[in-house]
N, C-alpha and C positions, 0 to 999 in steps of 0.2 A: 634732734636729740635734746635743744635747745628746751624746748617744747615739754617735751615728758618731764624735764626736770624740773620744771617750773611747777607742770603741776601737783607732782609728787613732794614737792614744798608746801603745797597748801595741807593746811594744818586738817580738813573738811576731809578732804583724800580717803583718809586709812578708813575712817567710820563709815565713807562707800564702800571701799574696798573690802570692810570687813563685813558688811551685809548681802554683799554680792555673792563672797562664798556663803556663808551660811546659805543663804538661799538657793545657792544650788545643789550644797551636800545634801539640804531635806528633798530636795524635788527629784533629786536623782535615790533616793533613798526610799519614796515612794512612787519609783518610775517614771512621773514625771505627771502623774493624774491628777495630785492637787495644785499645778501651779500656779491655774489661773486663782482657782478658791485662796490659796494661800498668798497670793500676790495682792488679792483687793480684802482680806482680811490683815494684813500684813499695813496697809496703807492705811485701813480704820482704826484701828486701835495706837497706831503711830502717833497717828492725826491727833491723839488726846493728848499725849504724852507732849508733844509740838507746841500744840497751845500752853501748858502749862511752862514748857521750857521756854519759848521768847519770853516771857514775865519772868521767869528765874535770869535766864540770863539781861537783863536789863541789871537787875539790882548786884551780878556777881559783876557785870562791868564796870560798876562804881569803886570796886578795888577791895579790900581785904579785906572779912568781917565783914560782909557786907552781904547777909544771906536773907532767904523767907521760909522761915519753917511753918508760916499761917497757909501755906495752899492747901492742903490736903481738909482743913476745916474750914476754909469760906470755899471749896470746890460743895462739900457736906451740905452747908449753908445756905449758899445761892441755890443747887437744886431743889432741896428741902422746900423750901418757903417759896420758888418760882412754882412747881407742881402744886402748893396746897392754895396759892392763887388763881392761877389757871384752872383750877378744877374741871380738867378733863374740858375746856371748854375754847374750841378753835380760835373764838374771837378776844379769845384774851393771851393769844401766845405773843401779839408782841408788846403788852404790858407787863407779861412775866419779863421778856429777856431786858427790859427796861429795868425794872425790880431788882434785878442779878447783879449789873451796872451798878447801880445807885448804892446797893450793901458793898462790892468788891471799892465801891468808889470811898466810903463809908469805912471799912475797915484799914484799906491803904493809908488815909489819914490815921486809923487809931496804932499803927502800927508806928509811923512815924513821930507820933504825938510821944508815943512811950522812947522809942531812940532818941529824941531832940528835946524835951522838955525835960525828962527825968534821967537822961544822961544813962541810959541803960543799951547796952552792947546788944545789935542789931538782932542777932543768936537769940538772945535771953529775949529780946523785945517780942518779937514775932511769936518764940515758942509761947508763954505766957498771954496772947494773943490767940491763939489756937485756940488754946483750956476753954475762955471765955465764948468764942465762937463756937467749938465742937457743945457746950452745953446747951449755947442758945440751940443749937442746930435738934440738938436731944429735944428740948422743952418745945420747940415747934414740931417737930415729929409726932412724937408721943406712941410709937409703935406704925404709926399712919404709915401706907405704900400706898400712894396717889398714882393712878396712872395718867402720862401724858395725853395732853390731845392728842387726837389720830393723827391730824397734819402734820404736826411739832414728829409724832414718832415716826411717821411713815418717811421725811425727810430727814432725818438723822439714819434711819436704815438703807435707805435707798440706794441708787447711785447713777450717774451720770455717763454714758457710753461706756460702761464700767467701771467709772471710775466713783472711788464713795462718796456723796457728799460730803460727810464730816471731814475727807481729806481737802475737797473745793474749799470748806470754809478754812480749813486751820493753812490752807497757800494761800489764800487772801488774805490773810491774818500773818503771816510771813512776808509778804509783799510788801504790807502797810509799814511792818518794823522795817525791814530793810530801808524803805522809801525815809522814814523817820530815822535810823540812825546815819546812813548816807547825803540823805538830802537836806536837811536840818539843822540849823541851829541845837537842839536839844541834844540830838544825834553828837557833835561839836563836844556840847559840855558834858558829856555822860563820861565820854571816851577821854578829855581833859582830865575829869575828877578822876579817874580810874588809875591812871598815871600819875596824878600826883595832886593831891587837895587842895595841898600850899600855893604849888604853884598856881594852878587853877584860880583859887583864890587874890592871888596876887595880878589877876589878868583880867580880874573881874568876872568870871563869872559866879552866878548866884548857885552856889552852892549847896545850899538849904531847900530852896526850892526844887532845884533842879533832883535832887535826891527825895524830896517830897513826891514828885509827878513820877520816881522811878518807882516808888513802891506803889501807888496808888494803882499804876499801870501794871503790875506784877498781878496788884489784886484782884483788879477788872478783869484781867484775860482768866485767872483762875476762877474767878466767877461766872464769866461765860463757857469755860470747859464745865464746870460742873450741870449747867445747864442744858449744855449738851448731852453730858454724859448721864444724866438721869433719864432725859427724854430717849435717848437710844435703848438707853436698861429694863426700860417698862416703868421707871420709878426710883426711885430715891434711897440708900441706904446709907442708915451712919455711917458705912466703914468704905461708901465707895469711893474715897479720894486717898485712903489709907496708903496705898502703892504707888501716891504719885509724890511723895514727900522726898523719898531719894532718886527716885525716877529722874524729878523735875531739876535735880543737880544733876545727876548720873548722867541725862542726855546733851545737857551744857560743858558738863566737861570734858567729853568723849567727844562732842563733836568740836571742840579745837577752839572755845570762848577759853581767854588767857584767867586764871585762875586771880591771878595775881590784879586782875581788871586792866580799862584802859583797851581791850583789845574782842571783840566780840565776834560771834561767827553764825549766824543763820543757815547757810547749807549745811551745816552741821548738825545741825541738830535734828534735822532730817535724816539723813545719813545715823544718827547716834540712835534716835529713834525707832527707824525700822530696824536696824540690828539688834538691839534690846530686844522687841517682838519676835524676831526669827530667831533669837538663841534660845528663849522659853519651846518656841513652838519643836526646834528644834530637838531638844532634849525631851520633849515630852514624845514627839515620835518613835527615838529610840525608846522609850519607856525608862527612863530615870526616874529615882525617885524624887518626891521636894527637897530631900536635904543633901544629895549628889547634884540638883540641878542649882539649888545657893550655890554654892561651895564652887562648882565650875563656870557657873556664871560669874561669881566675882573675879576666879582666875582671867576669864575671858576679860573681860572689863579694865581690870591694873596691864594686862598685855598693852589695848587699845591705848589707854592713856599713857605708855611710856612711849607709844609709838607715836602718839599724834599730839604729847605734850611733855615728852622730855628735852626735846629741844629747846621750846620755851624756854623751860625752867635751869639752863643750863646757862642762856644766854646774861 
């Protein structure tokens, strides 16, 4: 009895909990015929949302104000400009996902350069950040839809004893955060600062840096999702990172990272992840419209977060 209530405390719990049913009201809703299709579509499209959430949540564990509104325009960015590198040409895919790295490494700095030098609140920093990237992204485009190598595309579609690859890549990519916020030093100071600056400060750790390598890493991983996610698409569009701006909070706060920082949650964001995917899929089966399916998705959403973060906030 012990046992259950332990786990029914973890904060990760309800956003299983809550992707479990959904996925089985649609399966049972359509007999039960698409559940394999919907179980390994459910895990790929997760998968993107995943990667951009470990990099959200790194910089929301740093403590208040402390957000990135630049993902959804260097996700724009990095695939842009990794595609019109690559052109279409196998032996240049991994010079593009180098290229991807190098801009998200690139912008992480210019994000922080504008928070710390010019004393501008993290919000304003990033968003103002964006403008500049989503244009460059325009001015490299120019209308262009480059299609990926075959390689690069056929392994972002594919999948593994059925399972997607894009999901293999964004668990290894989960793995490595955990391993870095549990195993690490870094891990140490993220979760310090998050809790409290000053103190942190007063304990020595490096502060400035350590909140530098947070955004940088936000940047990176959104960079390498965009990279993925144009090569899975066929190609690149200005507006394909557009959904992943509140997504990339939405699945960090639902899956049970303390708002307030200092307190971070990886199986959550799995957990948050696929349920955001099955509540779309789900409404769309019944045949909802797009402005029934906002409007109950958010419902669903402020449910999940009282469930798996009003304790927090009470304490």
């Amino acid at each position: 009895m012990s046992g259950i209530r332990l786990l029914f405390s973890k904060p990760w719990i309800w956003s299983f909990a809550a992707t479990i049913a959904v996925w089985i009201v649609t399966v049972l809703f359509t007999g039960g015929a698409s559940s394999l299709g919907l179980s390994q579509a459910a895990l790929t499209f997760a998968a993107f949302s995943v990667i951009v959430g470990l990099g959200q949540m790194f910089v929301i564990t740093l403590g208040p104000g402390n957000i990135d509104l630049s993902v959804p325009a260097t996700m724009t960015l990095s695939g842009t400009v990794a595609l019109k590198l690559m052109d279409v040409e196998d032996s240049m895919i991994v010079v593009g996902l180098l290229v991807s790295i190098l801009l998200g490494l690139a912008i992480g700095i210019g994000n922080y350069v504008l928070i710390k030098l010019l004393r501008i609140p993290p919000i304003i920093a990033t968003l103002s950040m964006s403008f500049v990237i989503q244009s460059t992204a325009i001015w490299t485009n120019r209308g262009l839809r480059i299609k990926p190598p075959e390689i690069l595309a056929s392994f972002t579609t594919s999948n593994l004893l059925g399972v997607p690859n894009i999901a293999i890549v964004a668990l290894i990519l989960s793995v490595i955060a955990w391993i870095v916020l549990e195993k690490t030093i870094y891990g140490r100071w993220i979760s310090a600062i998050g809790q409290s600056t000053f103190a942190a400060r007063v304990t020595g750790v490096p502060v400035d840096g350590t909140r530098l390598v947070t955004y940088i890493l936000c940047a990176v991983l959104a960079s390498i999702c965009g990279y993925l996610l144009a090569s899975f698409s066929g190609g690149a569009a200005l507006n394909m990172g557009s959904e992943y701006l509140l997504m990339s909070i939405a699945v960090v706060v639902i899956g049970g990272t303390a708002v307030a920082g200092g307190n971070s949650n990886i199986p959550g964001i799995w957990g948050a992840s696929l349920f955001m995917f099955l509540v779309v899929s789900m409404l769309n089966t019944y045949g909802f419209g797009a402005g029934f399916r906002l409007i109950l998705t958010g419902l669903i959403i402020i449910a999940v977060i009282l469930l798996a973060g009003g304790r927090q906030a009470s304490r």
